[in-house]
N, C-alpha and C positions, 0 to 999 in steps of 0.2 A: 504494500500500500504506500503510495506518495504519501510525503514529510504535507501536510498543512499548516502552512503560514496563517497565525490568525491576528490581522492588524489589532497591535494593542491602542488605549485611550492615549493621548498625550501625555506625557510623564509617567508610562507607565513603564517599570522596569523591568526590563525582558528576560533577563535571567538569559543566563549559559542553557544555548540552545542546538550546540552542535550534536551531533548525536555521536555517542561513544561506540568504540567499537564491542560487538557481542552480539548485537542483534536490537531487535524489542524491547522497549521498556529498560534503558540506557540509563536516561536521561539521568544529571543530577539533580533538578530541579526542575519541575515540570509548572505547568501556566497556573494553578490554585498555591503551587509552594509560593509563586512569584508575585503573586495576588496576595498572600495573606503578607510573605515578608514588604511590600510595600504598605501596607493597613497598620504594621506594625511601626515602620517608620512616621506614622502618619500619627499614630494615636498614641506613642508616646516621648516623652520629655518635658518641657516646662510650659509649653504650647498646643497640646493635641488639638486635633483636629474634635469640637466638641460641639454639644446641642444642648438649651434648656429644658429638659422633657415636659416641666409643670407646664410650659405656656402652650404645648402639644395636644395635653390633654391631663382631665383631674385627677389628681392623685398621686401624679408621677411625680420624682424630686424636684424640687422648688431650688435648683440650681446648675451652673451647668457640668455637663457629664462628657469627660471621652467617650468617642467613641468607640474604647475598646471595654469602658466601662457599662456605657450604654447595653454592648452588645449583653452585657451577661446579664442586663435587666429584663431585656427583650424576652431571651431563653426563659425566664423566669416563669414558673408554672402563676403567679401570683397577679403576675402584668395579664390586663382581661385583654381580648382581643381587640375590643378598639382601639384601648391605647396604644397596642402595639401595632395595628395599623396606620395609627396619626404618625408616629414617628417615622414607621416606611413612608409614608407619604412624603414628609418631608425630608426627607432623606431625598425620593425619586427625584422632586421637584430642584432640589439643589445637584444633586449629579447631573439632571440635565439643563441646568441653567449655571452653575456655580462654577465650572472647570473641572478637569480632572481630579483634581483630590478628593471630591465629594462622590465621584462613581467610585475611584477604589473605597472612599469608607464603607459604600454602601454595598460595593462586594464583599467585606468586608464582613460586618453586619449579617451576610446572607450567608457566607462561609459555611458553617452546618446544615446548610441544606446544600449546598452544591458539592459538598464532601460525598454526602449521601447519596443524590444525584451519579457522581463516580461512581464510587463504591457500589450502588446496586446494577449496574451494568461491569462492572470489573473483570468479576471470576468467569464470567462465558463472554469473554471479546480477547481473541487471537491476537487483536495486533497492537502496537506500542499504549501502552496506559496514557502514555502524556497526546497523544492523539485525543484519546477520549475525556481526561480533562479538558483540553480544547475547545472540543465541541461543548462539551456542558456549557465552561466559561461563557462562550459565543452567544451559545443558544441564551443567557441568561440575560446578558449586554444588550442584544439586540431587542428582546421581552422589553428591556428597561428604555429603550429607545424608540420603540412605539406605545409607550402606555400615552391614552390621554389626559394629559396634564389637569384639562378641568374635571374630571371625573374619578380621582382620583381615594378619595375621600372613599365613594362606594363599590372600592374591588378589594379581593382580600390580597393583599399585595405580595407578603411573602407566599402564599398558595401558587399564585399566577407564577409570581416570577421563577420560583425554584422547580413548578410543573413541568414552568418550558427548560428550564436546565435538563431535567428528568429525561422530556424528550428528546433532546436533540442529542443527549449519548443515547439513547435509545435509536434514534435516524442512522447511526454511524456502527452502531452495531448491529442494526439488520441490515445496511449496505455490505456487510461482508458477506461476499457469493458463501460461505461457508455454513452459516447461518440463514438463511435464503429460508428455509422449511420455517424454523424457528419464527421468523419475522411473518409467513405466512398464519401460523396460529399466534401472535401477539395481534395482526388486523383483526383476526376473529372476533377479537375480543374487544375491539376498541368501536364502539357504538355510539360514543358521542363524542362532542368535543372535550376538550384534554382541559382540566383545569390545575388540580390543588395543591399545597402543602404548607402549613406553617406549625401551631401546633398540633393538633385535635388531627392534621394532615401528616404527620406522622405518623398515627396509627393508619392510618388508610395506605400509606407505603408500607408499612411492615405488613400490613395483611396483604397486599398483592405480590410482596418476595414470600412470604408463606405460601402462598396460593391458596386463602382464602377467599379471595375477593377477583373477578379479574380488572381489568385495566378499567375498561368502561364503567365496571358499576364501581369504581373507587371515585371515579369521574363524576358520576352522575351525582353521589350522595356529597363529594367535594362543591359539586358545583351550587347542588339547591339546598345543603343544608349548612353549608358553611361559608357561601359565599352567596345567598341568598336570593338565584337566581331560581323564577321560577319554573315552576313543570312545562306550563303550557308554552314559555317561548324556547325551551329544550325541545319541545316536540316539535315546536315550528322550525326551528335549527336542525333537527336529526332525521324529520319526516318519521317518527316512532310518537305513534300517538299514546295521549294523556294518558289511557286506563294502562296502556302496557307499561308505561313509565312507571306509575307509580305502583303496579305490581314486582316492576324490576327492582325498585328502592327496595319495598317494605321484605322482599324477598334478600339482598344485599344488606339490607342492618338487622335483620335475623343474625343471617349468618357473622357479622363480623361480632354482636354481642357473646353469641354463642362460645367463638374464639376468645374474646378478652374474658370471659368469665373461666373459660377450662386456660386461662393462662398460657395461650398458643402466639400471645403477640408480643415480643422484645421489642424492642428498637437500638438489635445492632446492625 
């Protein structure tokens, strides 16, 4: 498989990218190590790169925060989902208005779900791993550089954007002729449009690397119950009308309760 050059943001540091001799999966540093070691130059010293959450939204510190501090509030089971939407939000809104330092903080930020993103396509793709962080990477940037800016406020933002990480190592590993079969039964599976992941979106990823869930109906309950779109303009979107929708949910959070109850869902 050709080497993929993936144009990084301005100032962004490329990292040692010749490929070492041995084969696949060489590299010393691949495009997420290169991504975080710039977040880290970013977030700390006597200056990070910071935000005031309180004026974000209620409740949050009432001061301002790195964002490397930020990030571990975000993670926080404690932080409700709004809040930690306002702050993606503004986050998106200064990456794509603020300069480059503001898209790596908010790669940054996102870091744990594009790990994941990796990681669940890893162990079944053949060819170099820094390839397929690449594409996550990509696939994440580009998400971030069509959201619409006024509308922001009503999308779940880490879901969306770490979804499309998801997919596009997902795109890069069913391009491999080798996996061809395999890419054929993940379409089977994919019936609606692809949305989710933040928190409550990682379980719905640990249930589809279990194979409790498949791709679509993780999709479908990501998209209308967690990101609050509803049934009927999925059916308009999918051409699967309303009663089968909602027989495909109520039949898709059976099954995934069933799983967290018998203790089948980690999130490694």
């Amino acid at each position: 498989m050709p080497d993929r050059h993936i144009p990084a943001p301005a100032g962004w540091p490329a990292g040692p990218q010749a490929r070492r001799p041995g084969g696949p999966g060489r590299y010393g540093f691949g495009p997420l190590d290169s991504a975080e070691a710039a977040f880290r130059l970013l977030t700390t010293g006597p200056r990070p790169l910071a935000l005031s959450p309180a004026q974000l939204a209620p409740g949050l510190p009432d001061r301002p925060m790195g964002l490397g501090e930020l990030k571990v509030l975000l993670l926080h089971p404690a932080t409700s989902a709004k809040a930690r939407n306002a702050v993606w939000a503004e986050l998106v809104r200064r990456a794509r208005t603020a300069g480059p330092a503001w898209m790596i903080g908010l790669t940054g930020v996102a870091m744990p779900g594009l790990r994941r993103a990796a990681a669940n396509w890893s162990a079944g793709y053949c060819g170099d791993p820094q390839d397929l962080q690449a594409e996550v990477l990509t696939g994440f940037l580009t998400a971030v550089r069509r959201l619409d800016l006024e509308s922001l406020d009503a999308v779940a933002l880490p879901s969306r954007l770490c979804w499309a990480a998801w997919r596009a190592g997902r795109a890069l590993v069913c391009s491999d002729a080798a996996y061809a079969s395999r890419a054929r039964e993940l379409d089977d599976c994919l019936d609606s449009p692809v949305r989710p992941w933040g928190h409550p979106d990682f379980v719905l990823a640990a249930a589809v690397r279990a194979g409790v869930l498949t791709v679509g109906e993780a999709e479908l309950i990501g998209r209308n119950r967690l990101e609050g779109i509803p049934l009927s303009r999925i059916a308009r979107e999918t051409g699967i009308k309303h009663p089968a929708l909602c027989m495909r949910r109520k039949r898709a959070e059976n099954k995934i309760t069933a799983a967290i109850q018998a203790g089948r869902l980690g999130q490694s």
